[in-house]
C-alpha positions as CSV (number, residue, x, y, z in Angstrom):
1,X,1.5,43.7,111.6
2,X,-1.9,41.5,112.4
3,X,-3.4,43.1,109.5
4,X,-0.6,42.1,107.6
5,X,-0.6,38.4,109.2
6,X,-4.7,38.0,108.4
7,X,-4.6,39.5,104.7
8,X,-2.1,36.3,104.2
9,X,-4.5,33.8,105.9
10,X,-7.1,35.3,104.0
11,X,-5.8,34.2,100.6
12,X,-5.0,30.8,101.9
13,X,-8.6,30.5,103.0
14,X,-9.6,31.0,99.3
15,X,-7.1,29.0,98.2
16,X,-7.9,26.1,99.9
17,X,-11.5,26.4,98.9
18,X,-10.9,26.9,95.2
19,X,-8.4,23.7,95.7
20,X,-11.2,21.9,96.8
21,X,-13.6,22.6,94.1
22,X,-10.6,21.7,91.6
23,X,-10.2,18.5,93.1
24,X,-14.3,17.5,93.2
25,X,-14.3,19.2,89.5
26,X,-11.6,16.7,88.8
27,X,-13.1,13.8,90.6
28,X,-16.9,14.6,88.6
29,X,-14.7,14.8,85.2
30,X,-13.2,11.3,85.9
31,X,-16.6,9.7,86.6
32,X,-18.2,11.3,83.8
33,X,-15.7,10.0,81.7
34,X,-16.4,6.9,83.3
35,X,-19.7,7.1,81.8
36,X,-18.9,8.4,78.5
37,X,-16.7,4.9,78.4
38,X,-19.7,3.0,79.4
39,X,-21.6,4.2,76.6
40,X,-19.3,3.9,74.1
41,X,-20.3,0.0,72.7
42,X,-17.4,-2.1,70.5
43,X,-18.7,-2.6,66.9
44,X,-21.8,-4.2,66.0
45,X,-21.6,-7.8,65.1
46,X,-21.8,-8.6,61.3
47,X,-22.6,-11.0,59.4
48,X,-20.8,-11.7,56.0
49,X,-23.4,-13.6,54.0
50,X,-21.5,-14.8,50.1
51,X,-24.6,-16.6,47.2
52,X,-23.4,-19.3,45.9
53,X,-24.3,-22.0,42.9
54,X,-21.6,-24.9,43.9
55,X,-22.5,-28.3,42.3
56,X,-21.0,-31.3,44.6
57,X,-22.0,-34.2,43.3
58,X,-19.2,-34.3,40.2
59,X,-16.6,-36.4,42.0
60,X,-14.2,-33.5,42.3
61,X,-13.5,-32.1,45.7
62,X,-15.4,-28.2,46.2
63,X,-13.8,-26.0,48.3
64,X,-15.0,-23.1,50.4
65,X,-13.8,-20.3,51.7
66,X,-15.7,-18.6,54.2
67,X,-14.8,-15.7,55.1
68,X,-12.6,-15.2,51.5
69,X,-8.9,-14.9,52.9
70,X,-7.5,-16.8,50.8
71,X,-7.8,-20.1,53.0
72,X,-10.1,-22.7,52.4
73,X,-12.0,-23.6,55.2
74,X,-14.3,-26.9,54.2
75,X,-14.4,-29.5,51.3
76,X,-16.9,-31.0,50.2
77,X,-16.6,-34.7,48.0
78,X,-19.7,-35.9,46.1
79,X,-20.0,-39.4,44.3
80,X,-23.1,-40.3,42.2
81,X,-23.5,-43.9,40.7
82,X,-26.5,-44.9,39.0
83,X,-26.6,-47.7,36.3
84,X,-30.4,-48.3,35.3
85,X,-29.6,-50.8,33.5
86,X,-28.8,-53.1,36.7
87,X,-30.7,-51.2,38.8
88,X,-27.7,-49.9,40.9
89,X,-26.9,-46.8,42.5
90,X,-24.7,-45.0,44.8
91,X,-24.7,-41.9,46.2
92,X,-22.3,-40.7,48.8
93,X,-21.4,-36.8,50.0
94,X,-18.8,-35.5,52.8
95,X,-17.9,-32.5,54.2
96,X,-14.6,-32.2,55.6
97,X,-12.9,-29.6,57.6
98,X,-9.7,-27.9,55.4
99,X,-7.9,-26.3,58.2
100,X,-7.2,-27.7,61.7
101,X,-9.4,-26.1,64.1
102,X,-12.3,-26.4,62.0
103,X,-15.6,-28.4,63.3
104,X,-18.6,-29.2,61.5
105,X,-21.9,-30.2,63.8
106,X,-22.0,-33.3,63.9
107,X,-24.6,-36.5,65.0
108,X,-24.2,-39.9,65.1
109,X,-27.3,-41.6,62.7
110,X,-29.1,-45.1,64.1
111,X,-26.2,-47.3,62.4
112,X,-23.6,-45.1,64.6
113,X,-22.5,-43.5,61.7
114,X,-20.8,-40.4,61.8
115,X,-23.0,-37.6,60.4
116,X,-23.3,-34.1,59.2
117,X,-26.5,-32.6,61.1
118,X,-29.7,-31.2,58.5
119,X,-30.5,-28.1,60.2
120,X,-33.7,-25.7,59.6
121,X,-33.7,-22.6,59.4
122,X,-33.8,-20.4,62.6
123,X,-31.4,-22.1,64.7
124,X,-29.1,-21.1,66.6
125,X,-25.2,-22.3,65.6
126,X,-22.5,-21.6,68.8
127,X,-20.4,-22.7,71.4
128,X,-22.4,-24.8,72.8
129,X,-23.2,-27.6,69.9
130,X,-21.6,-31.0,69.3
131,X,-18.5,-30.2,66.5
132,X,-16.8,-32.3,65.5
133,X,-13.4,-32.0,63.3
134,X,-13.5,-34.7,61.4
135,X,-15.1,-35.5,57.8
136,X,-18.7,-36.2,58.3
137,X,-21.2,-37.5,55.8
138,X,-24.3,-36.1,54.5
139,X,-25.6,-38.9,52.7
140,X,-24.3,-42.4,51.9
141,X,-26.9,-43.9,49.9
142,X,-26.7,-47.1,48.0
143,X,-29.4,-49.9,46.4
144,X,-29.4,-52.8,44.2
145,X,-31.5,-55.9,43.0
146,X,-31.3,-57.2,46.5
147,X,-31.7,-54.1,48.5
148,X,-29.5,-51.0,49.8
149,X,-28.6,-49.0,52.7
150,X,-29.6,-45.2,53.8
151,X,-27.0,-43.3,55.9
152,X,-27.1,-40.1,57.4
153,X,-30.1,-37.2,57.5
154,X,-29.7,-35.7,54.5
155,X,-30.1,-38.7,52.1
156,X,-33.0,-39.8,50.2
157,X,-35.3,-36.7,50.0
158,X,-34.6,-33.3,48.1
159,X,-34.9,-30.4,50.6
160,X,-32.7,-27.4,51.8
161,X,-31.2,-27.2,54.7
162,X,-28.1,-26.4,56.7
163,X,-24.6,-27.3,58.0
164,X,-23.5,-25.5,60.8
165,X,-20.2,-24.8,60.9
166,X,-16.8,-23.3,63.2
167,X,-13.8,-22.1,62.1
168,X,-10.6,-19.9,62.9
169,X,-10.0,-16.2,62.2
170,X,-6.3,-15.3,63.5
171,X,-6.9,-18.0,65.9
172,X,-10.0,-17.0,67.3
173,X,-13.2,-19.0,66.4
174,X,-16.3,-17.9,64.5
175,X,-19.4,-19.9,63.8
176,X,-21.5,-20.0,60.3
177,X,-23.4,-21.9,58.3
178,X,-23.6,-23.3,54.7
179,X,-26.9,-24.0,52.7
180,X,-27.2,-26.8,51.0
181,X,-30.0,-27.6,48.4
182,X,-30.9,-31.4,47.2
183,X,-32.6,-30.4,43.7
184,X,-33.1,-34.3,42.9
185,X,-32.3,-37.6,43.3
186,X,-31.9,-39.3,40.3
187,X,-30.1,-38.1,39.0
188,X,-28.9,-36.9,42.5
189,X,-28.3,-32.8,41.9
190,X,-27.1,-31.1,45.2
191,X,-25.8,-27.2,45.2
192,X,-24.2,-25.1,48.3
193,X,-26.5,-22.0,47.3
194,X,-25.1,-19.8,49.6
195,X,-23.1,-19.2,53.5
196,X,-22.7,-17.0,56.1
197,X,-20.3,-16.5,59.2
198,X,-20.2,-14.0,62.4
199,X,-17.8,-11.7,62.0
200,X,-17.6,-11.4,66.1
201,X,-15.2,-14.5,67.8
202,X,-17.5,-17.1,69.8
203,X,-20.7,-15.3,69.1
204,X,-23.1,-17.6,67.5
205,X,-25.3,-16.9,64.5
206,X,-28.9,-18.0,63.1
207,X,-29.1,-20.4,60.4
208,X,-30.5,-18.7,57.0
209,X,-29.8,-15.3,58.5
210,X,-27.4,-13.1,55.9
211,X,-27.2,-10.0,58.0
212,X,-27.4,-7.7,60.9
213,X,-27.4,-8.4,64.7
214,X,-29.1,-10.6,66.7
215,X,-32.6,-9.8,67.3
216,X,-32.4,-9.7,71.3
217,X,-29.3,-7.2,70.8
218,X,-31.1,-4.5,68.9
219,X,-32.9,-1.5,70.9
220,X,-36.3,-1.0,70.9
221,X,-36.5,-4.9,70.3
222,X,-35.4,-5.7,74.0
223,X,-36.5,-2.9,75.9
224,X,-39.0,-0.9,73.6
225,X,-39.4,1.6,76.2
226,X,-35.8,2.9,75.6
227,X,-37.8,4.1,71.9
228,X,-40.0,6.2,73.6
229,X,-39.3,7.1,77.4
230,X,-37.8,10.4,78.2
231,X,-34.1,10.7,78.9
232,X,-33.6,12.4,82.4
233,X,-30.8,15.2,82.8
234,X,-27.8,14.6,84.1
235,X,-25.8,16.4,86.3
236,X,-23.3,18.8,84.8
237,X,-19.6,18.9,85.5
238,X,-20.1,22.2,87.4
239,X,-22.8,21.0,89.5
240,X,-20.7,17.9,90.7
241,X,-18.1,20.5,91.3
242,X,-20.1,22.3,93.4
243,X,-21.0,19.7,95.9
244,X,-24.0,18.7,97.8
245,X,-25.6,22.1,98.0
246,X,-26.0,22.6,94.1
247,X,-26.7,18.8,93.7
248,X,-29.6,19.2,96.0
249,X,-30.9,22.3,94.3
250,X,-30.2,19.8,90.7
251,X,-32.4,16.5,92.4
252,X,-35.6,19.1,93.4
253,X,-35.6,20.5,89.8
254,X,-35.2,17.0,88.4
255,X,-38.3,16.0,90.8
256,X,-40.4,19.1,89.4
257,X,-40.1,17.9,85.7
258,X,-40.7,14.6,86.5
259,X,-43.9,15.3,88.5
260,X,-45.4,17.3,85.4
């Protein structure tokens, strides 16, 4: 009959023990897929870039639509006056937003006129500039026999430059930018030659850049040792499973290879 008793304990012994591996080999699989979560990144950022030939300065309002859904996002309104014969001109461009939501950056010029800011390329356009949602002028620019008045950044010289921009995907917003090109001045020519936005909510994007992520983001760029350093092992499923005696067995193998 003890025979009989310790053949059952025996079993339960094993049991146990093969329950308890289970439950570590469980516990490793959660953590490693942990990990595997960890590595797996959302989508790289995009940028949509769209080349464009727009004229604005032909008294007619010119719409664009940024990321082409069928809504316009920003208007511009050009007005060119010049009469040679009296020695007159005036010359006047505005951007406004199309949709509510929209911002354009914005500055105020010396005569506290509300302005469009004349960006160079290489900056950066995001949450943290000064947008305003209102129309804002680029150029308000008028002379005569007695005189005139200059407005705004973008007036008087030919030049390209950009607008920085925010708008609204399914409400979420996105920054871009729109080039504009001042061929000449009189007669005043001015062309939107081409615009860009992030396709990633709130993440800002470089002026004059039409695609790919930010530098700092890519690897090898950040950390160029990632390019070339060699990737340590990692512990199998079955090793974690096993517990601390096959994990210490794993660590002095690991410290070989890295001492060669």
């Amino acid at each position: 009959m003890k025979r009989s008793s310790e053949s059952h304990k025996i079993p339960s012994k094993l049991s146990d023990s093969v329950h308890q591996h289970l439950s570590m080999y469980t516990l490793a699989a959660g953590a490693a897929g942990v990990g595997v979560l960890a590595l797996a990144q959302p989508a790289e950022a995009k940028i949509v870039y769209t080349p464009a030939k727009l004229q604005l300065m032909n008294q007619h309002q010119v719409f664009i639509d940024l990321n082409h859904d069928g809504n316009n996002d920003f208007s511009f309104y050009g007005v060119s006056i010049s009469r040679r014969s009296i020695s007159t001109f005036f010359f006047r461009l505005t951007i406004s937003p199309a949709q509510q939501g929209n911002a354009i950056w914005g500055v105020e010029s010396d005569e506290h006129a509300s302005c469009a800011a004349s960006l160079h390329a290489g900056t950066r356009v995001g949450p943290k500039r000064p947008f305003q949602d209102n129309r804002l002028v680029l150029f308000d620019w008028s002379g005569g026999p007695n005189g005139g008045t200059a407005y705004c950044p973008w007036g008087g010289k030919t030049e390209t430059a950009y607008l920085g921009v925010k708008f609204s995907i399914k409400g979420q917003p996105h920054f871009g930018w729109v080039r504009v090109k001042i061929a000449s001045l009189f007669p005043y020519k001015v062309y939107v030659t081409g615009y860009a936005y992030e396709t990633t909510p709130n993440k800002p994007i470089i002026t004059g850049k039409t695609k790919g992520a930010d530098e700092n983001s890519r690897v090898g760029q950040s950390n160029p040792a990632a390019l070339t350093a060699p990737t340590p092992q990692t512990a199998t499923l079955g090793l974690l499973a096993l517990g601390s005696p096959a994990l210490s067995i794993w660590r002095r193998k690991e410290s070989a290879v890295e001492g060669n």
